[in-house]
C-alpha positions in Angstrom: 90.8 103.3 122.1 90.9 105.8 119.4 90.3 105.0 115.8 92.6 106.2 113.5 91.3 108.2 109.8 91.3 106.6 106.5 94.3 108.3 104.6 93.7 109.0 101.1 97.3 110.7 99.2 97.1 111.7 95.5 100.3 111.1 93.7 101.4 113.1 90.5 104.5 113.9 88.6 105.0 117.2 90.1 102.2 118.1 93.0 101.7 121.6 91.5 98.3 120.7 89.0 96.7 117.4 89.4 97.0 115.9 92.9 96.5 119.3 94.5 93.6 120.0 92.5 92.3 116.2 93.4 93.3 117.0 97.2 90.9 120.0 97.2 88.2 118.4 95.1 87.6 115.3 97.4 88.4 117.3 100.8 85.4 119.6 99.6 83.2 116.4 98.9 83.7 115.0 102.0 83.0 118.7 103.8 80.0 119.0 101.4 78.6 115.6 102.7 80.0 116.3 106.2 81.9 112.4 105.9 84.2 111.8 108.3 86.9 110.2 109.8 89.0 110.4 106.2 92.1 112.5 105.9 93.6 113.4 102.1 97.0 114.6 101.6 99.0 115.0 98.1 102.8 114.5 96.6 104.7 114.5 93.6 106.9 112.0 92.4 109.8 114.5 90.9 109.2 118.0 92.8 111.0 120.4 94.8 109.1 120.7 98.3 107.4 123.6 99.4 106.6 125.2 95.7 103.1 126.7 95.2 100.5 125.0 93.2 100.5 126.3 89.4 98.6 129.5 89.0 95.9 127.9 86.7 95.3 125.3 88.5 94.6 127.9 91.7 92.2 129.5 89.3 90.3 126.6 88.1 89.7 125.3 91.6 88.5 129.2 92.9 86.5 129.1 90.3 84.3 125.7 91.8 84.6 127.2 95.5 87.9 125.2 96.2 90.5 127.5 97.7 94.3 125.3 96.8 96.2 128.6 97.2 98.1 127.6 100.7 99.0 124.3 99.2 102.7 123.5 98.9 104.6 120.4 97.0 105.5 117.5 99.2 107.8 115.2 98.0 106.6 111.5 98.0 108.5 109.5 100.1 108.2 105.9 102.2 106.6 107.9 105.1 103.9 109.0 103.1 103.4 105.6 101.9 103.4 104.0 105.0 101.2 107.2 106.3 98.1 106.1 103.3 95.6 103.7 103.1 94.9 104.2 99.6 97.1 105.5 97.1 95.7 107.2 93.9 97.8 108.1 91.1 97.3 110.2 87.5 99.6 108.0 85.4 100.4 104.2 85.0 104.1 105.5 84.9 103.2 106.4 89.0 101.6 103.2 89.4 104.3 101.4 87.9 106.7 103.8 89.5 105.6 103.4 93.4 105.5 99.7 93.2 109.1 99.6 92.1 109.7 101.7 94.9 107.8 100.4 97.3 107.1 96.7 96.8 104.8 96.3 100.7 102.6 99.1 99.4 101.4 97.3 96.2 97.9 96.4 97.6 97.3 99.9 98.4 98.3 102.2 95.3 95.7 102.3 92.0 95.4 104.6 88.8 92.4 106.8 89.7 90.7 106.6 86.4 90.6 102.5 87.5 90.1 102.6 90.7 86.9 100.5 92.1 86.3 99.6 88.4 88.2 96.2 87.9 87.1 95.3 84.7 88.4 98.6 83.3 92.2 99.0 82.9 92.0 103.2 83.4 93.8 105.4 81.8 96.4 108.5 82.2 94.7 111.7 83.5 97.0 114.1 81.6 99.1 116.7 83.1 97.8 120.4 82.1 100.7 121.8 83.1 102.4 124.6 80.4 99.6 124.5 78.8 95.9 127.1 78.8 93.2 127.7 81.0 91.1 125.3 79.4 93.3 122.6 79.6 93.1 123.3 83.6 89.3 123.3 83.0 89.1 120.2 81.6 91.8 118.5 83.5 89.7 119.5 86.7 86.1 118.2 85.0 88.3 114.9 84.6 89.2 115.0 88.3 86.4 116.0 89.5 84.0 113.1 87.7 86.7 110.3 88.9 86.7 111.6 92.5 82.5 111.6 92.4 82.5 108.1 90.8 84.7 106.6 93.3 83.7 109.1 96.4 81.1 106.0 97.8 83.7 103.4 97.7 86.1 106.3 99.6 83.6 106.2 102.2 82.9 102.6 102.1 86.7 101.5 102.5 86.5 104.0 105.3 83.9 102.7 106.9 85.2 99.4 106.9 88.6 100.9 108.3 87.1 102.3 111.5 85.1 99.5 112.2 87.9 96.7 111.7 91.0 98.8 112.3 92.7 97.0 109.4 93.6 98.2 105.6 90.5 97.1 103.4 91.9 98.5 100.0 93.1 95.3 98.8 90.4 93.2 100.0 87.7 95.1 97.6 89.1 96.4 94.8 
C-alpha cells in the first residue's frame, strides 16, 4: 500500500510575495537535505488565479538560488484545505480567516512565525508588496529563518505521517 506525502500549503493575502517565496524556500530545503516524502504548495486568500509572482519577490529568491518564476496564484479554496496536512499562514487575519471558513481544518492551520513554538503567540510576517527591494530582502530573511526553525518539526510531523498514515499536526503542536 502506498503512503501518501505530507502536504505543507503556505497561505497569504495575495500568493504573489510571501507564500511563493516560502513555497520555494522550504521546497529548496528539503532538495538541499534530500527529505522526502513532503509535498508544498501555496495560495492566496484574495487573488486572481494564474497571475505571476511579483517581480521583486522573483529577484530576491534568484538571488538565493531559488528560481519562483513559473509560479502562478492559486486561489485558496476547501480542496486545498482538505489536500494539506499543515497549513501555514503570514497573518493572524489568515489564521483567523480559514478557521471561519473552514471550521474541520482548525487543528491543522498555524501562523508560521508560532508554529512549533507554543508558548509564543507569533506574530504577522508583513507583506512587502508595493514597496522596495529591501523590503523583499528582508521579508525573505524573515521567511527564510521561520522555515529553518521549524524545517525539523516539518520532517518530524512527516515522519510520523508515513509511518501512522494519520494527521499528527494537532497532536504536537
Amino acid at each position: 500500500m502506498d503512503k501518501k506525502p505530507f502536504h505543507v500549503l503556505f497561505v497569504c493575502t495575495g500568493n504573489l510575495c510571501r507564500s511563493p517565496m516560502a513555497e520555494g524556500i522550504l521546497r529548496h530545503l528539503l532538495k538541499e537535505k534530500n527529505v522526502n516524502p513532503i509535498e508544498v504548495r501555496s495560495a492566496g486568500l484574495f487573488t486572481f488565479e494564474n497571475r505571476p509572482a511579483e517581480p521583486l519577490a522573483v529577484e530576491v529568491c534568484h538571488e538565493k538560488g531559488i528560481d519562483i518564476s513559473n509560479h502562478r496564484a492559486v486561489l485558496f479554496d476547501s480542496t486545498l484545505a482538505e489536500w494539506a496536512d499543515l497549513i501555514l499562514v503570514m497573518e493572524n487575519a489568515h489564521l483567523f480567516y480559514i478557521q471561519n471558513l473552514i471550521p474541520q481544518a482548525k487543528g491543522k492551520i498555524f501562523l508560521l512565525r508560532g508554529f512549533g513554538n507554543p508558548s509564543a503567540p507569533g506574530e504577522d510576517i508583513e507583506d512587502p508588496i508595493g514597496q522596495d527591494l529591501e523590503a523583499y530582502r528582508n521579508c525573505y530573511e524573515t521567511l527564510e529563518a521561520e522555515i529553518q526553525r521549524i524545517l525539523p518539526k516539518i520532517i518530524e510531523l512527516a515522519k510520523a505521517q508515513y509511518e501512522t498514515k494519520e494527521n499528527p499536526c494537532e497532536e504536537t503542536s
